[in-house]
N, CA, C and O atoms as a GROMACS GRO file, in nm:
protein
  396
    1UNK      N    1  -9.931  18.266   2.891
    1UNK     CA    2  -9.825  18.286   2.794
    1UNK      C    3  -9.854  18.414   2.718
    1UNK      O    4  -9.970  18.428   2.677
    2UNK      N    5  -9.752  18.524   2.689
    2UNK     CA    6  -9.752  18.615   2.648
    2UNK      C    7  -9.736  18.584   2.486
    2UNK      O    8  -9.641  18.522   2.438
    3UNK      N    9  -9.834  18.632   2.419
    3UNK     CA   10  -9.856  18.629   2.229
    3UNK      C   11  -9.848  18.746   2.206
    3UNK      O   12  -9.903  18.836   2.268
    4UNK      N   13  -9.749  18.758   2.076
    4UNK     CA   14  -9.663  18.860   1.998
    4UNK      C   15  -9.753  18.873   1.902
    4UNK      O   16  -9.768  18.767   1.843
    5UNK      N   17  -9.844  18.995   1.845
    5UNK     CA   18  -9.928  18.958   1.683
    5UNK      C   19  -9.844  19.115   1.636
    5UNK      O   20  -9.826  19.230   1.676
    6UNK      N   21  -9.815  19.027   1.530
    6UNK     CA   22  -9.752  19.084   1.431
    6UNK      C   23  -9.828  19.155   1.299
    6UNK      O   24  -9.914  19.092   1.237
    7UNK      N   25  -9.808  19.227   1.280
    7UNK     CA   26  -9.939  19.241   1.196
    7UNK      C   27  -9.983  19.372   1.122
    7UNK      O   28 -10.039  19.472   1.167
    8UNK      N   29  -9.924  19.332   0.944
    8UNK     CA   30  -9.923  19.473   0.873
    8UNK      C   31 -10.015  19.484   0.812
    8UNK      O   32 -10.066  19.384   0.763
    9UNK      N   33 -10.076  19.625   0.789
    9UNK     CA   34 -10.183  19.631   0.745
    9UNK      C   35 -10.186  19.622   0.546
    9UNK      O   36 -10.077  19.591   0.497
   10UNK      N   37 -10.260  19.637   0.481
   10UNK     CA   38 -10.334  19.616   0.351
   10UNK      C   39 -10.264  19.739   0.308
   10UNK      O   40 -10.274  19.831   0.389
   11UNK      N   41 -10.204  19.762   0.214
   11UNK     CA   42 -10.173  19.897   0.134
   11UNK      C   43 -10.289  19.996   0.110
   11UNK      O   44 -10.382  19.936   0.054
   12UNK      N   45 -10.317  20.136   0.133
   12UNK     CA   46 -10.404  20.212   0.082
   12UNK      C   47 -10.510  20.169   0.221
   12UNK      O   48 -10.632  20.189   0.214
   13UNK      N   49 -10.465  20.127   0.303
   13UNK     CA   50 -10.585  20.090   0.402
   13UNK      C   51 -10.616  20.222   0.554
   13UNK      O   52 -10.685  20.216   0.656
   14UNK      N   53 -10.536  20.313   0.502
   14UNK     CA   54 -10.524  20.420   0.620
   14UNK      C   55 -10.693  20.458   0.656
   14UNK      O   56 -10.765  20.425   0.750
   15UNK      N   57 -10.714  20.530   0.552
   15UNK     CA   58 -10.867  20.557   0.599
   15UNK      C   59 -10.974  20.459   0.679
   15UNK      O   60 -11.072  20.504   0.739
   16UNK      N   61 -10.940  20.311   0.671
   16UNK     CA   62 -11.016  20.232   0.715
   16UNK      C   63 -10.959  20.211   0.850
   16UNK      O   64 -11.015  20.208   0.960
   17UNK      N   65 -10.835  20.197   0.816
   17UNK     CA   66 -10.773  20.226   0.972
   17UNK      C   67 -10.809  20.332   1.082
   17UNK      O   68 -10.805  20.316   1.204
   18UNK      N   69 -10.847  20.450   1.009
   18UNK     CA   70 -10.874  20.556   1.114
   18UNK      C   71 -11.029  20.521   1.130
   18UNK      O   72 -11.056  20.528   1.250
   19UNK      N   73 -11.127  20.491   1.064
   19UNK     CA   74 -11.227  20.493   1.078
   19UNK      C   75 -11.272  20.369   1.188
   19UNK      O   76 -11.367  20.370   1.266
   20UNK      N   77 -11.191  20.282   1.171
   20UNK     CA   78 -11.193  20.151   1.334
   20UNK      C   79 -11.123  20.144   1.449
   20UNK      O   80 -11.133  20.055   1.533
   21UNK      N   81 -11.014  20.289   1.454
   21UNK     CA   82 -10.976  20.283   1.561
   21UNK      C   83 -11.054  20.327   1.660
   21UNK      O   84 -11.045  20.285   1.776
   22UNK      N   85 -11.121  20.396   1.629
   22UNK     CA   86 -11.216  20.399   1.826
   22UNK      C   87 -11.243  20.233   1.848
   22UNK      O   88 -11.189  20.185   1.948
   23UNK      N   89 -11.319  20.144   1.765
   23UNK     CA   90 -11.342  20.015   1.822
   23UNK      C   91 -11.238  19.922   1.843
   23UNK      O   92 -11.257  19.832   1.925
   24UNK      N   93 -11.096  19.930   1.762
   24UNK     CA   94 -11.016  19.863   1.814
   24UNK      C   95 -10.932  19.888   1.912
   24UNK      O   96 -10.848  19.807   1.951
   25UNK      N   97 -10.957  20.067   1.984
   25UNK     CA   98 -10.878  20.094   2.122
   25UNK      C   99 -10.970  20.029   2.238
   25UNK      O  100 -10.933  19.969   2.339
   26UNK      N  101 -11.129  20.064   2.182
   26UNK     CA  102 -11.194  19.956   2.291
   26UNK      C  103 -11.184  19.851   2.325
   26UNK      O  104 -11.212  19.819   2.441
   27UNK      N  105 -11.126  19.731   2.200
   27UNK     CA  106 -11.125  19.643   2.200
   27UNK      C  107 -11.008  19.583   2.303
   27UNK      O  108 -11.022  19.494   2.387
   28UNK      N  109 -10.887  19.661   2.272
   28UNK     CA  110 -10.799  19.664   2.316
   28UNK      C  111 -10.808  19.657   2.489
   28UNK      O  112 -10.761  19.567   2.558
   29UNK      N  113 -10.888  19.787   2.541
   29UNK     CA  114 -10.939  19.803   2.682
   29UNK      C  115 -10.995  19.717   2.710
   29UNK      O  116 -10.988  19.741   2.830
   30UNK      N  117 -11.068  19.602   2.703
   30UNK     CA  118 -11.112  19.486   2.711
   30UNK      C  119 -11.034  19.350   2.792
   30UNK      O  120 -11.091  19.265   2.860
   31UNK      N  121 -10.880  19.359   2.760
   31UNK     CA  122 -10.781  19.304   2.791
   31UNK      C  123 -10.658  19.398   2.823
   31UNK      O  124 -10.542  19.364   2.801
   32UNK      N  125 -10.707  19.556   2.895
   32UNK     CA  126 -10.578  19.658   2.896
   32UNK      C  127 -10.473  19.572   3.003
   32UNK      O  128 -10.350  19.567   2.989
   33UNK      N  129 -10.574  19.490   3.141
   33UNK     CA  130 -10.504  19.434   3.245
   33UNK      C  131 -10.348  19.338   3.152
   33UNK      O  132 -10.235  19.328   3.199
   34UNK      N  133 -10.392  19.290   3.035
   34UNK     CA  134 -10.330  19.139   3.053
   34UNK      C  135 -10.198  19.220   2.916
   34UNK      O  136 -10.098  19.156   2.883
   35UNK      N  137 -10.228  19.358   2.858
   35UNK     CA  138 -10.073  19.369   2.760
   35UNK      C  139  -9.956  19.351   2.813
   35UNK      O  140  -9.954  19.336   2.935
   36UNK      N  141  -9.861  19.350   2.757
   36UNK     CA  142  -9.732  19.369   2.794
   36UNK      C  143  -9.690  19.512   2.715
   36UNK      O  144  -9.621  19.602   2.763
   37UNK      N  145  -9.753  19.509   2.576
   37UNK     CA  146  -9.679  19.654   2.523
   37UNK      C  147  -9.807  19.652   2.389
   37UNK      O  148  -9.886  19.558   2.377
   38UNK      N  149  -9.806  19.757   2.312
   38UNK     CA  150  -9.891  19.717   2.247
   38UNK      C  151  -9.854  19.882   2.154
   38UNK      O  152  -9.796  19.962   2.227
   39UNK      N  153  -9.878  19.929   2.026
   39UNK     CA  154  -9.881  20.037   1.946
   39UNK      C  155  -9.877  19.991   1.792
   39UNK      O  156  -9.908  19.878   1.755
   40UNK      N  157  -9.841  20.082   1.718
   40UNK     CA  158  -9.850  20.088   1.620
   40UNK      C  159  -9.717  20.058   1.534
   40UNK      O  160  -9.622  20.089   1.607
   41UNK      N  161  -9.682  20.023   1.443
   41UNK     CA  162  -9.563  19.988   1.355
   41UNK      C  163  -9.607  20.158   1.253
   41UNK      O  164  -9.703  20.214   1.198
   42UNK      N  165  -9.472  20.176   1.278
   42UNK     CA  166  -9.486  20.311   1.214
   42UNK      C  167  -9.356  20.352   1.035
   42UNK      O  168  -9.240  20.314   1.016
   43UNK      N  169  -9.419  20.412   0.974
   43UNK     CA  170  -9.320  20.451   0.867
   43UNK      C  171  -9.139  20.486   0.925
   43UNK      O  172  -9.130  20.494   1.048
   44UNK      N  173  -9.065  20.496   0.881
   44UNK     CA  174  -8.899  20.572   0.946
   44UNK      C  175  -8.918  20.728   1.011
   44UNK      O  176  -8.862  20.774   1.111
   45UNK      N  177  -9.000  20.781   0.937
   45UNK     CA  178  -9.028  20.908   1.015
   45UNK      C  179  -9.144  20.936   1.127
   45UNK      O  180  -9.160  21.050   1.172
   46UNK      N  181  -9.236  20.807   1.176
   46UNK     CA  182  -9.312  20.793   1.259
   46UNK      C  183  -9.465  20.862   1.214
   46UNK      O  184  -9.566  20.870   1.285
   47UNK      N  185  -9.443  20.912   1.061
   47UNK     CA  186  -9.613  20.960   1.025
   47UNK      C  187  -9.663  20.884   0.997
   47UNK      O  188  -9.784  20.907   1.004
   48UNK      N  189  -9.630  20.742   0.944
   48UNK     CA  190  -9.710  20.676   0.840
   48UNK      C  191  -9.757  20.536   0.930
   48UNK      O  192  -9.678  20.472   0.999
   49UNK      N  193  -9.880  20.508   0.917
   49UNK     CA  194  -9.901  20.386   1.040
   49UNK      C  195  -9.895  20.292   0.942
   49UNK      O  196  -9.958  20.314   0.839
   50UNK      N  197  -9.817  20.168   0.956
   50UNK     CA  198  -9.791  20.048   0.875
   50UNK      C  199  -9.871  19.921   0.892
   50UNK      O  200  -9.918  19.850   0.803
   51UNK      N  201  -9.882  19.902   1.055
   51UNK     CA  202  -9.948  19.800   1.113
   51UNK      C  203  -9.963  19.794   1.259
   51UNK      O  204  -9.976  19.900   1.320
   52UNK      N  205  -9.963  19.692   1.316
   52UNK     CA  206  -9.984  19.676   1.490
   52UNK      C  207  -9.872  19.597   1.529
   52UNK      O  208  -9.834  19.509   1.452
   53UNK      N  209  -9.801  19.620   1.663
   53UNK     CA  210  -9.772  19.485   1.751
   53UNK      C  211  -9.826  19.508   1.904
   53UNK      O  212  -9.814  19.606   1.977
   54UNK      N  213  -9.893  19.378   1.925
   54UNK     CA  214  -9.911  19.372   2.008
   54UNK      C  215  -9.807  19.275   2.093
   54UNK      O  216  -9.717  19.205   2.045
   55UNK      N  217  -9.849  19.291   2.241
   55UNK     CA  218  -9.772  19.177   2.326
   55UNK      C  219  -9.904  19.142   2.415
   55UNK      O  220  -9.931  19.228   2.499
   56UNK      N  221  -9.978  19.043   2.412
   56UNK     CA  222 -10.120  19.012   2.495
   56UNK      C  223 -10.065  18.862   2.577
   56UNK      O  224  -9.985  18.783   2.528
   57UNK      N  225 -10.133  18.845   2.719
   57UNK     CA  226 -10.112  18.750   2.785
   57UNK      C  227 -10.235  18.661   2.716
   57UNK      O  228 -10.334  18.733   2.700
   58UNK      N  229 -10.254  18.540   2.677
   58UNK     CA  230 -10.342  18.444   2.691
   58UNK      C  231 -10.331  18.353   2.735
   58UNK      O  232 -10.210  18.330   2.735
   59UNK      N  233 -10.405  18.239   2.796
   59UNK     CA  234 -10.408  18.081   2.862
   59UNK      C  235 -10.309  18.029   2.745
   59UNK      O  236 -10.188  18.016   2.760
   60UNK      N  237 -10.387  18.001   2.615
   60UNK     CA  238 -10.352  17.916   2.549
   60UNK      C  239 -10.345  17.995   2.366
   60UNK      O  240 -10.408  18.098   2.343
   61UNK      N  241 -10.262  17.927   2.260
   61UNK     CA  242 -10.280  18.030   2.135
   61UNK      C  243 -10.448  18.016   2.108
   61UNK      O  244 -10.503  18.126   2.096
   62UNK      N  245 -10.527  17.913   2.097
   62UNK     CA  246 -10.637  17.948   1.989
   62UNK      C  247 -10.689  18.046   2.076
   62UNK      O  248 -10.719  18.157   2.033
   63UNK      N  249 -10.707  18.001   2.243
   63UNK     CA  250 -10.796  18.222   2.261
   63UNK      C  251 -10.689  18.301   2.274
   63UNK      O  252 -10.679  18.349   2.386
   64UNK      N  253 -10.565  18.346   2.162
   64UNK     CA  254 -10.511  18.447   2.123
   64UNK      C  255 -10.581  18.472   1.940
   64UNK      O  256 -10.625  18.568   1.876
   65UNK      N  257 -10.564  18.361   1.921
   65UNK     CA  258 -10.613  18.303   1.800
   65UNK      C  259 -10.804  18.440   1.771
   65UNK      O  260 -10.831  18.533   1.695
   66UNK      N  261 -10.884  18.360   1.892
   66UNK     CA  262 -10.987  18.382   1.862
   66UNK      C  263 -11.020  18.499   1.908
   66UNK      O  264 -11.138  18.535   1.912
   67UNK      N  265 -10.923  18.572   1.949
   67UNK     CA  266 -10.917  18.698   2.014
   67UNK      C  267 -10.907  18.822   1.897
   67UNK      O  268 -10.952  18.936   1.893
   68UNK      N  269 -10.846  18.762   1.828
   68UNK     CA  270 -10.750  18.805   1.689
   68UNK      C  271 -10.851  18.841   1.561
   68UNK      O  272 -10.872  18.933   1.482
   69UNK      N  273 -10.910  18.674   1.602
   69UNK     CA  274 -11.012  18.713   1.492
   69UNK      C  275 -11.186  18.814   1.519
   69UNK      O  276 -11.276  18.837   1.438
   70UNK      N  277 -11.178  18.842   1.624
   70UNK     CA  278 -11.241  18.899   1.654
   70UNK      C  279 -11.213  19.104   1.660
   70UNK      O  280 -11.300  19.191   1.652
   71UNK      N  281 -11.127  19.114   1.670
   71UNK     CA  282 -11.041  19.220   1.644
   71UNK      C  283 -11.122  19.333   1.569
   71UNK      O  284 -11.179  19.290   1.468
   72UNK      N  285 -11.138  19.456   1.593
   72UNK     CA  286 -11.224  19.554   1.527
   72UNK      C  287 -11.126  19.559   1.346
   72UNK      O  288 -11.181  19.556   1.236
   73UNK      N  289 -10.946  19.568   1.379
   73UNK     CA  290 -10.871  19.595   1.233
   73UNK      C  291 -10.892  19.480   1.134
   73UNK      O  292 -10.898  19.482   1.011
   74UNK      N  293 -10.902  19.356   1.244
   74UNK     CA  294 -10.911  19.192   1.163
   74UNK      C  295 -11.034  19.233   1.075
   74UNK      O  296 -11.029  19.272   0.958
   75UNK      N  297 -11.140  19.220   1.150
   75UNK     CA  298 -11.259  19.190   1.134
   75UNK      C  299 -11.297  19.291   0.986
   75UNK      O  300 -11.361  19.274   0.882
   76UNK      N  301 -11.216  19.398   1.046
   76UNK     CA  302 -11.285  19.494   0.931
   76UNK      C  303 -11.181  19.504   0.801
   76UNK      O  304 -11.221  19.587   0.719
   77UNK      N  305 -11.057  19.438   0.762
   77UNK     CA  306 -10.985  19.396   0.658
   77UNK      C  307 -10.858  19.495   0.610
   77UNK      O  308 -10.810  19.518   0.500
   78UNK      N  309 -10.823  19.549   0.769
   78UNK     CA  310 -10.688  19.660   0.737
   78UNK      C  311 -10.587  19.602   0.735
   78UNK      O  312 -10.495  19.674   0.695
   79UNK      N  313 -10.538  19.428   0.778
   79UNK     CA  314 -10.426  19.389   0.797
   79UNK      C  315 -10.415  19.353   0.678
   79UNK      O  316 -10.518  19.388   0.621
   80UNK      N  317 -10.324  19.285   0.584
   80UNK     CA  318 -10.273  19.252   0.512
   80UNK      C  319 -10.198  19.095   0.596
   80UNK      O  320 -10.264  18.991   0.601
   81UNK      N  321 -10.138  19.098   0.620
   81UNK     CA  322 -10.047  19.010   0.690
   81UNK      C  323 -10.053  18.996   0.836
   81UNK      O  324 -10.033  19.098   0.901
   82UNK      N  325 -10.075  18.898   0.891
   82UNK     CA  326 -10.066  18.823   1.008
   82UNK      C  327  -9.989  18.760   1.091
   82UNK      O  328  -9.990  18.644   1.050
   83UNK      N  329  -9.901  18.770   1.215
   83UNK     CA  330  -9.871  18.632   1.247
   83UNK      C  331  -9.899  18.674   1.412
   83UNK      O  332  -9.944  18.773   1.470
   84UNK      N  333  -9.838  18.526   1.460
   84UNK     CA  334  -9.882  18.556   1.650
   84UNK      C  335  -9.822  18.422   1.672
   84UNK      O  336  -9.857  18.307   1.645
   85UNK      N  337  -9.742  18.466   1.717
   85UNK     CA  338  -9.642  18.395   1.834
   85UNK      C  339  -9.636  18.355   1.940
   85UNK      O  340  -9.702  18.431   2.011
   86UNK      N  341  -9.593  18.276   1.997
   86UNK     CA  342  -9.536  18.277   2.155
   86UNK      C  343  -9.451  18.412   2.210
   86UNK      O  344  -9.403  18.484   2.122
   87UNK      N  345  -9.438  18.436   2.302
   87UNK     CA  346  -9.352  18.520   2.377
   87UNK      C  347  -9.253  18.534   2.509
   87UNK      O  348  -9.274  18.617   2.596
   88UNK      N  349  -9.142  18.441   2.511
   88UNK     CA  350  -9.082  18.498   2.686
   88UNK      C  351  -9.043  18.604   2.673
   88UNK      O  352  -8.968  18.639   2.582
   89UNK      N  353  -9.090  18.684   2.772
   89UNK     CA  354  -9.019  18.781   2.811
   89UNK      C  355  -8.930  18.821   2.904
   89UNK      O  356  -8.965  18.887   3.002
   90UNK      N  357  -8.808  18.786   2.883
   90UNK     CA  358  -8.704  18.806   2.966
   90UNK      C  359  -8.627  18.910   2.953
   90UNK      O  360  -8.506  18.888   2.952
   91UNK      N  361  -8.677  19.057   2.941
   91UNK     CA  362  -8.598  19.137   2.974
   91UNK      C  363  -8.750  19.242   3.036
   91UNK      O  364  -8.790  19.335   2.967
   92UNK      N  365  -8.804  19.212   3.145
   92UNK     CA  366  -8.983  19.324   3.169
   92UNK      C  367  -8.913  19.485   3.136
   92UNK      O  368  -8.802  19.537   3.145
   93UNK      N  369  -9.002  19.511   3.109
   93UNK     CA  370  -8.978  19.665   3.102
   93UNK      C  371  -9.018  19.711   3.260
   93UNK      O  372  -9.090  19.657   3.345
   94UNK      N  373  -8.929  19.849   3.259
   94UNK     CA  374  -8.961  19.931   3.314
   94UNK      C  375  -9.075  20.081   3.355
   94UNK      O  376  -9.092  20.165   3.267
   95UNK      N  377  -9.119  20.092   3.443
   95UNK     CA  378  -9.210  20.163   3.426
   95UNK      C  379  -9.181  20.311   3.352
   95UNK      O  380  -9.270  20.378   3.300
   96UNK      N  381  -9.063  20.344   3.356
   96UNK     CA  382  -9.050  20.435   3.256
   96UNK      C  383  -8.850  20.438   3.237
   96UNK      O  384  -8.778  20.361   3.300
   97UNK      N  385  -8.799  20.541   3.140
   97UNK     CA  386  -8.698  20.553   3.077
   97UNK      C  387  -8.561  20.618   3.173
   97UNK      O  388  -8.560  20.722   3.239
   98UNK      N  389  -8.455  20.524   3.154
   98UNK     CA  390  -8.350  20.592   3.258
   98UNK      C  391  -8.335  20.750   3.224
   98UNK      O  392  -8.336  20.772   3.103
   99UNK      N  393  -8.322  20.855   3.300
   99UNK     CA  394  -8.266  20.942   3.228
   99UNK      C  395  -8.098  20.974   3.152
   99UNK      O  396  -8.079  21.075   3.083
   0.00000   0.00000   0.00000
């Protein structure tokens, strides 16, 4: 089952954010096989990083759960807000954009 984490970060948390992204792109590579989509939640003009969504395949929620909490952004206290969902995905993407 594909899990949706939703997930905004802490106000004033940019610097901490930049300082864990090398470990949370690793982290990420860890499970690159099993995303469906995965980036950043961004300000209206695309400078300002707000938070994450991911789309991750897991068996079951708690190892999305414990996946989560293990997380280089979790772990290190950039989110503010949390959630993680279920996911069908019934529309797959394409490997890239019609022209």
């Amino acid at each position: 089952m594909i899990y949706v984490f939703h997930l905004l970060d802490k106000p004033g948390s940019l610097e901490l954010r930049t300082q864990l992204r090398p470990l949370h792109k690793a982290y990420l590579a860890e499970v690159a096989d099993r995303i469906a989509f995965a980036g950043p939640l961004t300000s209206e003009d695309g400078k300002a990083m707000l938070g994450s969504l991911l789309a991750i395949d897991f068996p079951n929620r708690e190892a999305a759960l414990q996946w989560q909490a293990q997380e280089p952004f979790t772990q290190g206290g950039v989110y503010g807000s949390a959630s993680v969902l279920p996911f069908v995905n019934l529309w797959p993407q394409k490997a890239g954009f019609p022209e």
